[in-house]
C-alpha positions in Angstrom: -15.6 4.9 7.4 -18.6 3.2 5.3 -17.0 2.1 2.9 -14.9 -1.4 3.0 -11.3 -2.1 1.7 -11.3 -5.3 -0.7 -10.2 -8.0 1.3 -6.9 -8.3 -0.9 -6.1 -4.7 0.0 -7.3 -5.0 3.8 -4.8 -7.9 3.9 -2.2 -5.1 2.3 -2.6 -3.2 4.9 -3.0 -5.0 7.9 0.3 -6.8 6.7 2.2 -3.4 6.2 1.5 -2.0 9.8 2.3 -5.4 10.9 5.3 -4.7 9.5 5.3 -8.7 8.0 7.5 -8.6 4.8 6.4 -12.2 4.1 2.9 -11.4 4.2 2.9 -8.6 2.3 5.0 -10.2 -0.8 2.6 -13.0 -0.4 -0.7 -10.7 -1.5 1.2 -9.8 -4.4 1.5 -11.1 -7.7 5.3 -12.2 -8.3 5.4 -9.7 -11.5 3.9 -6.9 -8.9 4.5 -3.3 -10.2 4.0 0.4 -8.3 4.6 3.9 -8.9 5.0 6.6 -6.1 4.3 10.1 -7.2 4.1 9.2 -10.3 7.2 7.4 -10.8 7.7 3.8 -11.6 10.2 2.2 -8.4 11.7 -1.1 -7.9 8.8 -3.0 -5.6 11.5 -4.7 -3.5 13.6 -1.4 -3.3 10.8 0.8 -2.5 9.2 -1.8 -0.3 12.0 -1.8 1.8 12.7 1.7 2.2 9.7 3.1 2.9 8.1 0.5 4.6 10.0 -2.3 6.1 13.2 -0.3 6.8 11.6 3.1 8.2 8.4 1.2 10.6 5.7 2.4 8.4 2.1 2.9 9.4 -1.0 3.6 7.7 -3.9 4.3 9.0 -7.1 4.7 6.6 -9.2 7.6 6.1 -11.5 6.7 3.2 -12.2 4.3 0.7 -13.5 4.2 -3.1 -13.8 2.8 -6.0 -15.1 -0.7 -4.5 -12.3 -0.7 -1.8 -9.5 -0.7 -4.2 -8.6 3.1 -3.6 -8.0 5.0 -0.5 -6.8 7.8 1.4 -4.5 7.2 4.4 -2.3 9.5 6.9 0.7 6.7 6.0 3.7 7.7 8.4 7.0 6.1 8.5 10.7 7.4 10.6 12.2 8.4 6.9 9.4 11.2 5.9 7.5 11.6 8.9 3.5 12.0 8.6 1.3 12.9 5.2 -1.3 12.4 3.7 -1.6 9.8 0.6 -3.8 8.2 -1.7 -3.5 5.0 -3.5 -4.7 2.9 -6.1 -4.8 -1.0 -6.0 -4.9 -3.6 -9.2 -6.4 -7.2 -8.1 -5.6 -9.7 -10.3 -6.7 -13.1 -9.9 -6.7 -12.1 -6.0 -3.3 -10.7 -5.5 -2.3 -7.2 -6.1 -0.4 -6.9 -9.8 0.3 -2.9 -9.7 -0.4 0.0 -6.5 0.0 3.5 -7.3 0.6 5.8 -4.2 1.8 9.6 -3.7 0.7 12.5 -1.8 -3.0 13.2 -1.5 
């Protein structure tokens, strides 16, 4: 991989396979939004079921648009193993909005 994650988003993901709940909320903006698949979900909600509550991992494939998108095989014990893209928003640096679904 050439290309380098944003630091805000490198600290996303370092803090998600940490599994650190408290460091992840802590990138993001308090009025944080996200979408998966296209649909808008409750951060917490979503947060905690498909990351904190089901052991996710994500390990990055490739990066783009100045490290503030990527593509990732992101496994957890609720879905299994896919492949999935997402989109970061850095405001102010936190993250204000991600957008992920299947790649």
């Amino acid at each position: 991989m050439t290309a380098q994650l944003d630091p805000t988003v490198q600290e996303f993901v370092d803090a998600l396979n940490a599994n650190d709940q408290e460091r992840l909320f802590a990138v993001l903006t308090e009025d944080a939004t996200m979408s998966d698949d296209g649909v808008e979900r409750k951060l917490a909600q979503w947060t905690e079921s498909e990351i904190f509550g089901s052991n996710a991992r994500m390990q990055v494939e490739s990066v783009g648009d100045g490290g503030t998108e990527l593509l990732a095989d992101y496994t957890n014990s609720r879905w299994g193993s896919m492949r999935t893209s997402w989109r970061f928003t850095i405001r102010d640096g936190r993250i204000s909005r991600f957008e992920t679904g299947q790649a």
